[in-house]
C-alpha positions as CSV (number, residue, x, y, z in Angstrom):
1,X,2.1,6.3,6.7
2,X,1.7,8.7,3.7
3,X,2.0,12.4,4.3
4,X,-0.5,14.6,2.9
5,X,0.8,16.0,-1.0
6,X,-0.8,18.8,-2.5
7,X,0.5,18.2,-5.9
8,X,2.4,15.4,-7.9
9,X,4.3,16.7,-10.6
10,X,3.3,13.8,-13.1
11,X,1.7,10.3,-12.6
12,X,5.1,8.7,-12.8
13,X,5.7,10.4,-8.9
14,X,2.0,9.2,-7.8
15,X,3.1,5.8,-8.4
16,X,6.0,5.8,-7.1
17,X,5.0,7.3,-3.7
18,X,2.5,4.5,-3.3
19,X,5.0,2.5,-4.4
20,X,7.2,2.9,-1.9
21,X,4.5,3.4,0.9
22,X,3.9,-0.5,0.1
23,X,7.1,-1.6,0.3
24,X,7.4,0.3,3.4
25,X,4.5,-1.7,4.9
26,X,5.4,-4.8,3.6
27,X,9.6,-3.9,5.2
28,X,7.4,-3.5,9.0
29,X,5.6,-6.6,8.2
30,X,8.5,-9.0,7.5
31,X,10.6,-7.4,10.7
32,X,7.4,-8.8,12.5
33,X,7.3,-12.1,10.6
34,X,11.2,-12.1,11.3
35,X,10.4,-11.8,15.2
36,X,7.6,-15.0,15.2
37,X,10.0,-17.2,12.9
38,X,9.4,-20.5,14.6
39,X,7.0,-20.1,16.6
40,X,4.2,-22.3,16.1
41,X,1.4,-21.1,13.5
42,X,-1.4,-21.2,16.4
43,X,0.4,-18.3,18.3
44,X,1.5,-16.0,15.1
45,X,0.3,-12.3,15.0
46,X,2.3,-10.8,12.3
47,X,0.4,-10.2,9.2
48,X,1.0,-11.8,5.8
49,X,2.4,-10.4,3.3
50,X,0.8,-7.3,1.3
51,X,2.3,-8.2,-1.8
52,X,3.1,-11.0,-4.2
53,X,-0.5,-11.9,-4.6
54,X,-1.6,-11.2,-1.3
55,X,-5.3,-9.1,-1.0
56,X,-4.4,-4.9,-0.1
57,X,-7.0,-3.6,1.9
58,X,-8.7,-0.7,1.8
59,X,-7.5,-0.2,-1.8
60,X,-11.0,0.7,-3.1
61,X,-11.3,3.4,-0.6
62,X,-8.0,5.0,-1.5
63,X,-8.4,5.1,-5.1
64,X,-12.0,6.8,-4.3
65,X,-9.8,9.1,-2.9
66,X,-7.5,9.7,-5.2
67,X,-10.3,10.1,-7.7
68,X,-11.4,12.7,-6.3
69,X,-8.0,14.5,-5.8
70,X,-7.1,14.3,-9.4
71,X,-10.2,13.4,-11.1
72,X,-8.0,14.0,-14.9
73,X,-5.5,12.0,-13.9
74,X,-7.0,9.1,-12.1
75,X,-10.6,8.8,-14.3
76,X,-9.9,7.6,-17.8
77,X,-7.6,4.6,-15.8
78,X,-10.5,3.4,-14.5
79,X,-12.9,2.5,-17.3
């Protein structure tokens, strides 16, 4: 979960901080994975992995966010 930041001192410490906040999912998600190793596929529940190619969700709606947060910062990145 990401706190709430009222400032970033640069764009280097936005990306990091999602950065992290990914590989802190994806650290949750392969202890579950771990758990359901051989198991059989059928009865899984842990969720794939959110990187290496895999789709992140909600990623539109953060960005939106963000764009509207820091509107200089965010903006010209997205044309």
């Amino acid at each position: 979960m990401i706190k709430n930041r009222g400032h970033f001192p640069n764009d280097v410490a936005v990306r990091k901080l999602l950065w992290l906040a990914i590989c802190d999912i994806e650290d949750k998600r392969a202890r579950q994975r771990e758990k359901e190793r051989g198991t059989p596929a059928a009865t899984r529940r842990a969720p794939g992995r959110l990187v290496e190619g895999q789709v992140v969700t909600n990623w539109k709606q953060a960005l939106g966010q963000l764009a509207l947060a820091y509107p200089d910062r965010i903006e010209p990145h997205l044309s």
